[in-house]
BASEMAR-795144 format. One record per residue (C-alpha): x, y, z; residue in one letter; residue number from 1. Coordinates in steps of 0.05 Angstrom, whole numbers. Last residue first. Example, Ala and Ser with C-alpha at 12.3 -4.5 7.8 and 13.67 -1.06 7.14 Angstrom:
(tordren (273,-21,143),'S',2)
(tordren (246,-90,156),'A',1)
END
This chain:
(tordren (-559,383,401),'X',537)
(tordren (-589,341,454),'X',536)
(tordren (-545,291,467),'X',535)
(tordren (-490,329,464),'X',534)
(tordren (-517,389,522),'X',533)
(tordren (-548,316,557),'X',532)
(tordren (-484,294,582),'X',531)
(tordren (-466,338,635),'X',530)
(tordren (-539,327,670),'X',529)
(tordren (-511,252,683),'X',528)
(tordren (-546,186,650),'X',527)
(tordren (-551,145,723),'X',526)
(tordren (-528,70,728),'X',525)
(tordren (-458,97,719),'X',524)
(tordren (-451,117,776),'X',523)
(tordren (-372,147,766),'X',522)
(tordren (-351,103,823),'X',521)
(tordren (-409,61,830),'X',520)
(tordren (-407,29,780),'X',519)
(tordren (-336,21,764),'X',518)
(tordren (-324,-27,817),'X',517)
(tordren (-370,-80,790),'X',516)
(tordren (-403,-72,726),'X',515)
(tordren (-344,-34,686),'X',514)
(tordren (-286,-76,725),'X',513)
(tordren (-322,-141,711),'X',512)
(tordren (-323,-131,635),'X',511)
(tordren (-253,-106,639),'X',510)
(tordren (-236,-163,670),'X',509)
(tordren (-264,-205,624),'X',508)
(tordren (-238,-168,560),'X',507)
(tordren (-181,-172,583),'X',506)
(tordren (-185,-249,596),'X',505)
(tordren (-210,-255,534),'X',504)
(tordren (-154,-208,499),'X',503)
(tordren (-103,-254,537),'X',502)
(tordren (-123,-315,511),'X',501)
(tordren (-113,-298,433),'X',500)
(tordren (-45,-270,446),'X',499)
(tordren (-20,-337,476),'X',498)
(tordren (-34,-364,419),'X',497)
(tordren (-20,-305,370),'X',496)
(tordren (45,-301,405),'X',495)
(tordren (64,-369,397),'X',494)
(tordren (39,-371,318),'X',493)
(tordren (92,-308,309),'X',492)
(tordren (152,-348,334),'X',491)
(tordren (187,-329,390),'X',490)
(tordren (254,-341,417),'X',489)
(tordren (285,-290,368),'X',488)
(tordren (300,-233,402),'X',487)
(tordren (266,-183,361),'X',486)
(tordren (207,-215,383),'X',485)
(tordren (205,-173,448),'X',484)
(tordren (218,-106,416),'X',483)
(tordren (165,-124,363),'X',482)
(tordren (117,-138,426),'X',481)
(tordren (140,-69,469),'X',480)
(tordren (124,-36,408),'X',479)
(tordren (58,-53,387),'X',478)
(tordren (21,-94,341),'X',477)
(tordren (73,-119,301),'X',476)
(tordren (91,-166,336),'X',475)
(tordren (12,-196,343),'X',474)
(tordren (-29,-225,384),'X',473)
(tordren (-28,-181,448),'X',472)
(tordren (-47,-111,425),'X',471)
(tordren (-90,-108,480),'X',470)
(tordren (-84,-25,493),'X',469)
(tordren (-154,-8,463),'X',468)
(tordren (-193,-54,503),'X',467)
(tordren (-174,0,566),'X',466)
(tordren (-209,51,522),'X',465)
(tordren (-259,11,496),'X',464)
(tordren (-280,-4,564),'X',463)
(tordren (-279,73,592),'X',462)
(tordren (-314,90,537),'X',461)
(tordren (-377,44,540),'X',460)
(tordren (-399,60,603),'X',459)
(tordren (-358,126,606),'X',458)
(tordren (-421,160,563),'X',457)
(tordren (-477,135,611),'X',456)
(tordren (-529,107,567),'X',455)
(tordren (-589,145,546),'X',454)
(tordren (-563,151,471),'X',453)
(tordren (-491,115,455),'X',452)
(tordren (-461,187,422),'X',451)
(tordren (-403,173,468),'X',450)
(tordren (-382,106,425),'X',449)
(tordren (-371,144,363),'X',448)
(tordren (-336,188,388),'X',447)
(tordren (-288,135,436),'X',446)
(tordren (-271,97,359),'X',445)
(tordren (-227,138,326),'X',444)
(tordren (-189,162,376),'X',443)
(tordren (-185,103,401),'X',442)
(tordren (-162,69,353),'X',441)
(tordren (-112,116,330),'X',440)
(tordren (-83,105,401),'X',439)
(tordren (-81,34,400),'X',438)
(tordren (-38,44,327),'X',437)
(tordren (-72,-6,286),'X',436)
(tordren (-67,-74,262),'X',435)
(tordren (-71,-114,341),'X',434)
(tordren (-114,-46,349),'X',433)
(tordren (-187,-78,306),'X',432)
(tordren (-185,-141,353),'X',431)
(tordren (-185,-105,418),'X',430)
(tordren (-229,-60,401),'X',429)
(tordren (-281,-103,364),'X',428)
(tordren (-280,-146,437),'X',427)
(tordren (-294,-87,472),'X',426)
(tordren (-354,-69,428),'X',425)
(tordren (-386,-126,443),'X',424)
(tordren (-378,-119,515),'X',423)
(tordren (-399,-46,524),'X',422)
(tordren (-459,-75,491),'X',421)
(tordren (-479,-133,525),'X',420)
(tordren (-466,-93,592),'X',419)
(tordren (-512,-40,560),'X',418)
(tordren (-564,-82,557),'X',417)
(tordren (-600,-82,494),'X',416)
(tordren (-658,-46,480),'X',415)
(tordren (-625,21,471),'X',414)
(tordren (-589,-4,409),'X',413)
(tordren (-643,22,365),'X',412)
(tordren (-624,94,380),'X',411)
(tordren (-561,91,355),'X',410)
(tordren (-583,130,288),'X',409)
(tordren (-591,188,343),'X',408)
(tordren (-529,184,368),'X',407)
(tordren (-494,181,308),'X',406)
(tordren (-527,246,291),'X',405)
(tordren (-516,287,361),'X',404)
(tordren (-446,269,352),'X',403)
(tordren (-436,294,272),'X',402)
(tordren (-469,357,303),'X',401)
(tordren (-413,399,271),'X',400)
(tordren (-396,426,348),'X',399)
(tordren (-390,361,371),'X',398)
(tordren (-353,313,315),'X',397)
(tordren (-307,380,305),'X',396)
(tordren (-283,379,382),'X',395)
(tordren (-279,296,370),'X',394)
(tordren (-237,305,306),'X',393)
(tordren (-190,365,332),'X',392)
(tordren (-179,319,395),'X',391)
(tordren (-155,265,357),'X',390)
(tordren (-109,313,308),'X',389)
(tordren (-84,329,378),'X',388)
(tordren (-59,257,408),'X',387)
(tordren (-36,241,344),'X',386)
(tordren (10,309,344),'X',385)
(tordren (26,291,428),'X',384)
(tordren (40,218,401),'X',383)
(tordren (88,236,340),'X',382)
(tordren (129,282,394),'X',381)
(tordren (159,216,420),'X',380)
(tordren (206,258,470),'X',379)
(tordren (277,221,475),'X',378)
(tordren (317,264,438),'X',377)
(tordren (282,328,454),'X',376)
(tordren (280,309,521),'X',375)
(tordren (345,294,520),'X',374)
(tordren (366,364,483),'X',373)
(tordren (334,404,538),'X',372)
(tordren (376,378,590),'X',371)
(tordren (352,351,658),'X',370)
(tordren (373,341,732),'X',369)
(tordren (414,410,718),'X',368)
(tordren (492,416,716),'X',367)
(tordren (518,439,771),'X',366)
(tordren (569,495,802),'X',365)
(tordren (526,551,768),'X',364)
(tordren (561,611,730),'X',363)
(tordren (593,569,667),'X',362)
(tordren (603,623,606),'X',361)
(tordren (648,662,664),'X',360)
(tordren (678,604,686),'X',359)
(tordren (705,620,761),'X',358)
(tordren (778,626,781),'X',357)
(tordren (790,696,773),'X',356)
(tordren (711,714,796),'X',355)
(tordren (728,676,863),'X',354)
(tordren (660,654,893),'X',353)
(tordren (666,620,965),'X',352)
(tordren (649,553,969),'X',351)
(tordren (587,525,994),'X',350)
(tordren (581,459,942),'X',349)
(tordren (521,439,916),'X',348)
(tordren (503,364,912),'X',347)
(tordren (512,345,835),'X',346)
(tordren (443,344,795),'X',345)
(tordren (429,415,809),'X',344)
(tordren (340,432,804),'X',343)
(tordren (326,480,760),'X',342)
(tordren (305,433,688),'X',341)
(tordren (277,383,736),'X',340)
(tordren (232,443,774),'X',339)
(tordren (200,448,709),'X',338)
(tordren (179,377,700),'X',337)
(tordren (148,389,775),'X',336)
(tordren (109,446,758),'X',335)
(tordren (96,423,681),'X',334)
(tordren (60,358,718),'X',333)
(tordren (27,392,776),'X',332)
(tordren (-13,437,728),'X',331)
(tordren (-33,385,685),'X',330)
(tordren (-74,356,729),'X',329)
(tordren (-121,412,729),'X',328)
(tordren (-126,481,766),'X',327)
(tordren (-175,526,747),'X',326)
(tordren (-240,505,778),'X',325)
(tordren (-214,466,830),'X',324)
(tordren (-172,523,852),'X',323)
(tordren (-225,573,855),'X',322)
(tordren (-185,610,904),'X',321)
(tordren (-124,569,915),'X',320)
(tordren (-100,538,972),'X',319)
(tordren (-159,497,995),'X',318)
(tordren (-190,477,926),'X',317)
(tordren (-135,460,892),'X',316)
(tordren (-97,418,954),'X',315)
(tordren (-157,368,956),'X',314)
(tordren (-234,386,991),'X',313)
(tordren (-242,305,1009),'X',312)
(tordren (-285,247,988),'X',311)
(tordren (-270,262,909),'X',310)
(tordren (-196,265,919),'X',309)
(tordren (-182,324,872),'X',308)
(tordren (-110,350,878),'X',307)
(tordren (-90,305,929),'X',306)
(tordren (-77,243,883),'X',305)
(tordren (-38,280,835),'X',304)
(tordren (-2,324,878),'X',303)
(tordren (28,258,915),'X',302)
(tordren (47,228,842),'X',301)
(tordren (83,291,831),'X',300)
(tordren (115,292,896),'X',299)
(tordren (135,217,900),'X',298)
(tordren (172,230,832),'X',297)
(tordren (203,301,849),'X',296)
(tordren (235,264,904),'X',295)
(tordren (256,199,863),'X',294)
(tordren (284,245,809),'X',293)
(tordren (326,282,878),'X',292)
(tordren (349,207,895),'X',291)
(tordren (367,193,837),'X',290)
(tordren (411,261,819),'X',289)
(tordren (453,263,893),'X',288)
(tordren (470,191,868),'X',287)
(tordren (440,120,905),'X',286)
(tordren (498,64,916),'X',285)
(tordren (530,37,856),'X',284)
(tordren (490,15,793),'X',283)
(tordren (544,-34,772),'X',282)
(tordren (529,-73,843),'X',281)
(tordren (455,-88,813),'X',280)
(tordren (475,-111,752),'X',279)
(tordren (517,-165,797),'X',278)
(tordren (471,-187,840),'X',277)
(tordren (411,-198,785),'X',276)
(tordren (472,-239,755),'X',275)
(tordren (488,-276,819),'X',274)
(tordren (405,-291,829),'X',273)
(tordren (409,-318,762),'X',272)
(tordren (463,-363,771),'X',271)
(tordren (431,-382,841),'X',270)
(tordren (379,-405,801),'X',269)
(tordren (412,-445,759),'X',268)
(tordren (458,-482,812),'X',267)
(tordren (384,-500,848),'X',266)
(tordren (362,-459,901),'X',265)
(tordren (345,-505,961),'X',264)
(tordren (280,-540,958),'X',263)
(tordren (215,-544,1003),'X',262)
(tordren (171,-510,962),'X',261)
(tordren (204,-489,893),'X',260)
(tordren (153,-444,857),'X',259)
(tordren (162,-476,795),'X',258)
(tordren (181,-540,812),'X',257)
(tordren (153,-552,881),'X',256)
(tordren (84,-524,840),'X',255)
(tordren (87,-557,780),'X',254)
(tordren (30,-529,748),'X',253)
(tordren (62,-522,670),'X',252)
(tordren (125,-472,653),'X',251)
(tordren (98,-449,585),'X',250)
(tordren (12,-458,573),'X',249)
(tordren (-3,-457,656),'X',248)
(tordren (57,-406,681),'X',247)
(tordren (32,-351,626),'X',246)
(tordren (-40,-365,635),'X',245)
(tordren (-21,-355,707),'X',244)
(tordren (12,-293,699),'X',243)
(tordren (-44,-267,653),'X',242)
(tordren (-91,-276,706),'X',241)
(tordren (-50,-242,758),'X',240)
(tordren (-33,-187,712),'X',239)
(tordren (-106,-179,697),'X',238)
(tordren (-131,-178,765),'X',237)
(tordren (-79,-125,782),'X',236)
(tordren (-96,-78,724),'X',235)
(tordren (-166,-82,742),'X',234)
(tordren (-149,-58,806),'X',233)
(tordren (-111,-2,786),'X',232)
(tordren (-165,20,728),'X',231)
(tordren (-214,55,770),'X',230)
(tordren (-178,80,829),'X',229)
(tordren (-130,102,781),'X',228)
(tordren (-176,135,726),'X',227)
(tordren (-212,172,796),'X',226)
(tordren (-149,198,818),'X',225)
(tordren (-123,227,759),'X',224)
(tordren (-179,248,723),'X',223)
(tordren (-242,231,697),'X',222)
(tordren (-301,261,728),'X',221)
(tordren (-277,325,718),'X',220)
(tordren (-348,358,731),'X',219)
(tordren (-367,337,656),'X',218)
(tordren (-383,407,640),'X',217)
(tordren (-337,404,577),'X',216)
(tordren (-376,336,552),'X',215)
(tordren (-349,325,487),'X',214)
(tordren (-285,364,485),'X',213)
(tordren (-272,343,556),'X',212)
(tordren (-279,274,548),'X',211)
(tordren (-250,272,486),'X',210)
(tordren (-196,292,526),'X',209)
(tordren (-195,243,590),'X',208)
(tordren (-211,193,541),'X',207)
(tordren (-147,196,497),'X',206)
(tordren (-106,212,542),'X',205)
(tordren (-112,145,567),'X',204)
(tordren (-107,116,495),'X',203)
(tordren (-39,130,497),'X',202)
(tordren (-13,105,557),'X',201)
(tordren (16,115,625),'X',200)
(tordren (-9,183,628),'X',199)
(tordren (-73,166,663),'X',198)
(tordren (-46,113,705),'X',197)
(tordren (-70,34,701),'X',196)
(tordren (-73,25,631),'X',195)
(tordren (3,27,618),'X',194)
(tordren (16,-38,668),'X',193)
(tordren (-21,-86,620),'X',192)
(tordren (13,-65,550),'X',191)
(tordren (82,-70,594),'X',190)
(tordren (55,-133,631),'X',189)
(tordren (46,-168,556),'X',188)
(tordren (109,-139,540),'X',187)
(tordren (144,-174,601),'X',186)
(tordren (107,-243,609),'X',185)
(tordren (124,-258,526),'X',184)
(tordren (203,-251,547),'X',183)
(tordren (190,-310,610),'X',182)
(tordren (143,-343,572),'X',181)
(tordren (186,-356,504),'X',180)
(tordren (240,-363,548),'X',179)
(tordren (214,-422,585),'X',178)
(tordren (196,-457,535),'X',177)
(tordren (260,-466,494),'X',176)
(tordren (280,-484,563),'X',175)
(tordren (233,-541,567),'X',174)
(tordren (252,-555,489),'X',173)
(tordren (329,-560,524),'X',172)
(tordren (307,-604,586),'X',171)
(tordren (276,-653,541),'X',170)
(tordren (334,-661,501),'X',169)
(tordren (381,-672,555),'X',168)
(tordren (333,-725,576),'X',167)
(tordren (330,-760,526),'X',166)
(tordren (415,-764,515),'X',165)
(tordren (436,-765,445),'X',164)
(tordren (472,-704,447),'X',163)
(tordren (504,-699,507),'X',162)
(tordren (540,-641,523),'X',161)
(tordren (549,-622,598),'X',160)
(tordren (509,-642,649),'X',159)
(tordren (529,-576,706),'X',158)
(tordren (565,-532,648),'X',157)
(tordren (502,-530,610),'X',156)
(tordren (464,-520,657),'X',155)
(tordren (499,-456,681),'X',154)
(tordren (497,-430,604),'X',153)
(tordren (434,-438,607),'X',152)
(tordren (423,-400,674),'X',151)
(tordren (467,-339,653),'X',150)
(tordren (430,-331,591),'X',149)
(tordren (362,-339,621),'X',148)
(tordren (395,-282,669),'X',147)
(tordren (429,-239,614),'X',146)
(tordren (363,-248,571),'X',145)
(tordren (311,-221,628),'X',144)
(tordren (361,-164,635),'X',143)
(tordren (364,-155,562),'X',142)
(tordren (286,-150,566),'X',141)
(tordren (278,-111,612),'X',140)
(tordren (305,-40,593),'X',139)
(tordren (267,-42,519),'X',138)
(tordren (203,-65,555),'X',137)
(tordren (199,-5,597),'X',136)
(tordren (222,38,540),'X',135)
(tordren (175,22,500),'X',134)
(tordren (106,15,557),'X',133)
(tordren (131,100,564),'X',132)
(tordren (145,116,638),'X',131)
(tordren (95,116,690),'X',130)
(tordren (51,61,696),'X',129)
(tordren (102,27,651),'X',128)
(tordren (145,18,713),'X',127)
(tordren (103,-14,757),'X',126)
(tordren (75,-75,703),'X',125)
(tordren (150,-83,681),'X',124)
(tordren (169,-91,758),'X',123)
(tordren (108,-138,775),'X',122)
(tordren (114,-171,711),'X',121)
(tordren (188,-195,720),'X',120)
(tordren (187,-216,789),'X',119)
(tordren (122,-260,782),'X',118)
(tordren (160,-291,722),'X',117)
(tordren (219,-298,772),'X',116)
(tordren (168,-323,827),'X',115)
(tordren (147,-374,785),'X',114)
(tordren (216,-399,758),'X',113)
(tordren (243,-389,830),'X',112)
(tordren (292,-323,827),'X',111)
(tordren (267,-284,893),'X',110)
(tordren (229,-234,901),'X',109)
(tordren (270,-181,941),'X',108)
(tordren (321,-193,882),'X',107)
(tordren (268,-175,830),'X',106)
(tordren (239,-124,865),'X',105)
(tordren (313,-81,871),'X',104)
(tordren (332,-95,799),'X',103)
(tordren (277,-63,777),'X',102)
(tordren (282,-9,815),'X',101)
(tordren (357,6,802),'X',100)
(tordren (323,2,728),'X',99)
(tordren (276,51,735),'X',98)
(tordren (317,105,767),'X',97)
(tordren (371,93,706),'X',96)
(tordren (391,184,717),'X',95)
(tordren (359,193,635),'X',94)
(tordren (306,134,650),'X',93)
(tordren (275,176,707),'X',92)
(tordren (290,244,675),'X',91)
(tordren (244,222,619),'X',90)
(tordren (195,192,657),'X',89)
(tordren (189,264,697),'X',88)
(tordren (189,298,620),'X',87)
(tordren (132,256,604),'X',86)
(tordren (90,266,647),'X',85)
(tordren (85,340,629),'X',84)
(tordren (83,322,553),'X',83)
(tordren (21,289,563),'X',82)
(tordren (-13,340,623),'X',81)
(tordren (-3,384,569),'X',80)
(tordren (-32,351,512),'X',79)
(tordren (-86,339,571),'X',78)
(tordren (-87,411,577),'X',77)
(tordren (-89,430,501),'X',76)
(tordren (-38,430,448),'X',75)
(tordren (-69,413,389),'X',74)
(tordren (-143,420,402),'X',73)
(tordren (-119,512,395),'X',72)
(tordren (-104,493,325),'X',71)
(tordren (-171,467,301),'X',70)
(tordren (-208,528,337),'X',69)
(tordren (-162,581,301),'X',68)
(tordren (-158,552,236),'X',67)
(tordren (-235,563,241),'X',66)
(tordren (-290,496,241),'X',65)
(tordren (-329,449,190),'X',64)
(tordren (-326,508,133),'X',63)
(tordren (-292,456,83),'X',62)
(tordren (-236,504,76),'X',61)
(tordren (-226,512,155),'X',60)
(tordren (-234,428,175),'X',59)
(tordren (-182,416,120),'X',58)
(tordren (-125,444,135),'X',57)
(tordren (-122,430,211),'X',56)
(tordren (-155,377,209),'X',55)
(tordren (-106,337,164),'X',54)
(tordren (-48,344,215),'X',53)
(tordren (-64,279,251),'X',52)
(tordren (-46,240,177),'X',51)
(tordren (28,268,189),'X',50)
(tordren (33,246,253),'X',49)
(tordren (4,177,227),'X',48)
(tordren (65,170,176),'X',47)
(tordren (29,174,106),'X',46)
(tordren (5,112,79),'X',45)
(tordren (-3,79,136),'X',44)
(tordren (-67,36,125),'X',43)
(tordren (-100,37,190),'X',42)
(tordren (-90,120,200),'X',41)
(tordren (-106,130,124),'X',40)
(tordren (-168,104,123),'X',39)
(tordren (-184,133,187),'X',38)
(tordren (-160,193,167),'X',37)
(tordren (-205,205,109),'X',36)
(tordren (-265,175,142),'X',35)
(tordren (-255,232,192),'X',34)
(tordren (-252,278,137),'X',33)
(tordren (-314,261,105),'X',32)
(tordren (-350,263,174),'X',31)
(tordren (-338,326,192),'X',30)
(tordren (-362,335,118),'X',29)
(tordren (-421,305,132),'X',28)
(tordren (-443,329,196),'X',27)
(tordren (-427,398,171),'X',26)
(tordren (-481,387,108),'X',25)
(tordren (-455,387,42),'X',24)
(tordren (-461,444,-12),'X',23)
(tordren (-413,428,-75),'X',22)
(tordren (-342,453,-84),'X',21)
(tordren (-311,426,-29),'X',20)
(tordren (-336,358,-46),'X',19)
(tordren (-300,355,-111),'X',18)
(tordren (-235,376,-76),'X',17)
(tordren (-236,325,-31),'X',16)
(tordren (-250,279,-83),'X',15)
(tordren (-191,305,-119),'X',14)
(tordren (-150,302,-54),'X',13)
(tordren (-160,231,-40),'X',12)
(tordren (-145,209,-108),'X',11)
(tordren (-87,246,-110),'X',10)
(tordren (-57,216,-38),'X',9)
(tordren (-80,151,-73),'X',8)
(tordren (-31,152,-128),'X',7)
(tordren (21,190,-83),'X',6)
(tordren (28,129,-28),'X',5)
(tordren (24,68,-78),'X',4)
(tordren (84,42,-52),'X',3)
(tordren (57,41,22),'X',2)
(tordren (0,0,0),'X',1)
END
């Protein structure tokens, strides 16, 4: 398709062209366009960035919106809020925060077969709650190979080479298996961990600002607090059930095997605990510079939570004047990436100033806890453009009408139970983003899905949203999985096995999450005032 690229470019654009020039409705060409990117968004012709910039020519000369009301969706406060995260992962990775963590659980844990899967997930799971699900799985992985490596090459050593001997051959297809599950178990927690933070993903951001295009008098009902309280134990129940698919299909149910009841560490194990040992040492006690990224960590996190409890007046509202009014989640987020760029990343030193001796171009004694040209580096500013053409499409699907419309064709699905629904459509999430970027899906799909007439809007979002980051099946589905089959121990049918299993059980727990828990957190049995401005345009 790719090679094809200017053919249907021109195509595209003389039809464009022959629908500027007749009279269309604003629903429809909102809705021209939005088939336009689609299209182009699953098929790649153009890089997606690219395709996300589309609104902002073509919404003004079709008469949909103003240059000026297009641009503004582009960087927004949950753009903000975006890049703000961001920066603190960023300056985690930048000082290797996340992996002295990492390293940390894993030797607390222990380095039984089980417990080392356990290990891995837990840590991958943590970390891409806050730093991007790539790099996550990028850092792990070569630390799951050095200790798979490290235990092979241990066996090895201990029966050495037989060729002909049974046994020796069924102990090298059990390890074949046991790498497979052991590299599958950390982008699978990667996809898994993302969901359970706002900014942790994609699709995330997604909701929370659709949901404020949409439904601007939406109270904040989605935001940092209430997404984690939400999705955190949903992202437990599927890590557990995905860590025992994992140990059931690769490692079996041997439980004084696997989880070693009883036993002393075998010479492989203690291989790998030596290598976990060993990374760990190369770190070197805590710098000045972690421990001040931990700091601003905790703080952030702390300011997120206290903002807007729900059950309490938060930090906002009792410091500020109107604070809850003004102040979003994105405030705390610039703040603290801010005080990275100020903040020394060498302990200060109280010396007197000598202006013979001193650098003139060099005034300060230390270096910053960030540079501008890392986070320029490492910033994937393709996802804050996506992230904005999305938001241009659902502030056009609104004020065009296009929202009202779909809604009203929708009308016939208010006899079934919404359960069946937000079910359903679930399940065509998580199948349509194994071939598309998750947060394409969403984008394209959450719209649609708030237009859902008489039914709480985050009833069906918040599922698709969550279904939108099971990209399980395939390698190419996602980053963390191409990183993971890079190395070779999978096979593409192994992943779409495994792959397979997981979307049900996400979709399961997401089910549960939405008719459980979720209830009556955002009471969702109740269509809200906020919503009925949309519905009733």
């Amino acid at each position: 398709m790719k090679e094809n690229t200017p053919l249907f470019i021109n195509i595209t654009l003389h039809f464009l062209c022959l629908n500027m020039s007749s009279v269309m409705l604003q629903e429809a060409k909102c809705a021209y366009i939005i088939i336009i990117m689609a299209v182009y968004w699953c098929t790649e012709v153009i890089p997606l960035a690219v395709t996300s910039l589309m609104p902002v020519v073509f919404f003004p000369l079709l008469g949909v919106q103003s240059s000026k009301s297009v641009c503004l969706q582009y960087l927004n406060d949950t753009n903000m809020l975006f890049v703000g995260g961001l920066i603190v992962a960023i300056s985690v990775e930048q000082w290797n925060l996340h992996k002295r963590i990492a390293l940390r659980v894993l030797l607390i844990l222990g380095v039984k077969p089980a417990l080392l899967m356990l290990g891995f997930m837990i840590v991958t799971a943590f970390l891409s709650m806050w730093i991007s699900n790539t790099a996550t799985t990028a850092m792990m992985v070569p630390i799951v190979q050095a200790v798979l490596d490290q235990m092979d090459n241990t066996d090895y050593i201990e029966r050495g080479a037989v060729p002909d001997d049974p046994r020796s051959s069924e102990e090298k297809k059990m390890r074949k298996r046991v790498c497979k599950g052991m590299t599958l178990c950390v982008c699978y927690a990667a996809s898994i961990g993302g969901t359970a933070t706002l900014t942790g993903t994609g699709p995330n951001m997604v909701l929370k600002g659709q949901m404020n295009q949409l439904y601007p008098n939406n109270n904040d009902i989605v935001n940092f607090a209430s997404w984690f309280g939400f999705a955190f134990p949903n992202m437990i129940l599927m890590l557990v059930l995905a860590w025992l698919w994992l140990q059931c299909s690769f490692m079996g149910l041997n439980f004084k095997k696997s989880w070693g009841c009883g036993t002393e560490r075998t010479a492989k194990e203690k291989a790998a605990y030596n290598v976990l040992k060993a990374e760990m040492k190369k770190l070197g006690p805590i710098s000045y510079a972690e421990f001040n990224v931990l700091l601003m960590f905790v703080l952030l996190v702390l300011l997120w939570f206290s903002r807007h409890p729900g059950f309490v007046k938060g930090w906002a509202a009792r410091l500020f004047p109107e604070g809850e009014k003004y102040i979003t989640d994105s405030a705390p987020a610039v703040f603290i990436a801010l005080l990275l760029f100020i903040l020394p990343a060498n302990k200060p030193k109280f010396i007197g100033w000598n202006p013979i001796m001193s650098d003139p171009e060099q005034p300060f004694l230390s270096a910053p806890l960030l540079d501008w040209n890392v986070v320029q580096r490492k910033m994937p500013w393709s996802i804050v453009l996506l992230l904005g053409g999305g938001f241009a499409l659902a502030d056009a699907s609104a004020n065009s009408g296009l929202s009202a419309w779909l809604g009203h064709q929708m009308t016939p699905l208010g006899s079934i139970p919404p359960w069946a629904i937000a079910t359903v459509l679930s399940l065509i999430i998580a199948v349509f983003t194994e071939c598309t970027s998750n947060v394409a899906t969403a984008t394209l799909f959450l719209p649609v899905f708030s237009s859902m007439v008489r039914i709480h809007p985050l009833y069906v979002m918040l599922p698709g949203t969550l279904s939108a980051s099971f990209a399980f099946m395939l390698p190419v589905a996602t980053p963390p999985n191409a990183i993971v089959f890079s190395y070779g121990h999978i096979r593409v049918l192994d992943m779409v096995r495994s792959g397979i299993v997981m979307n049900i059980i996400g979709v399961f727990c997401v089910t549960l999450a939405i008719n459980t828990w979720g209830r009556p957190m955002f009471e969702l049995d109740t269509f809200p005032a906020w919503a009925n401005n949309t519905a009733n345009q």
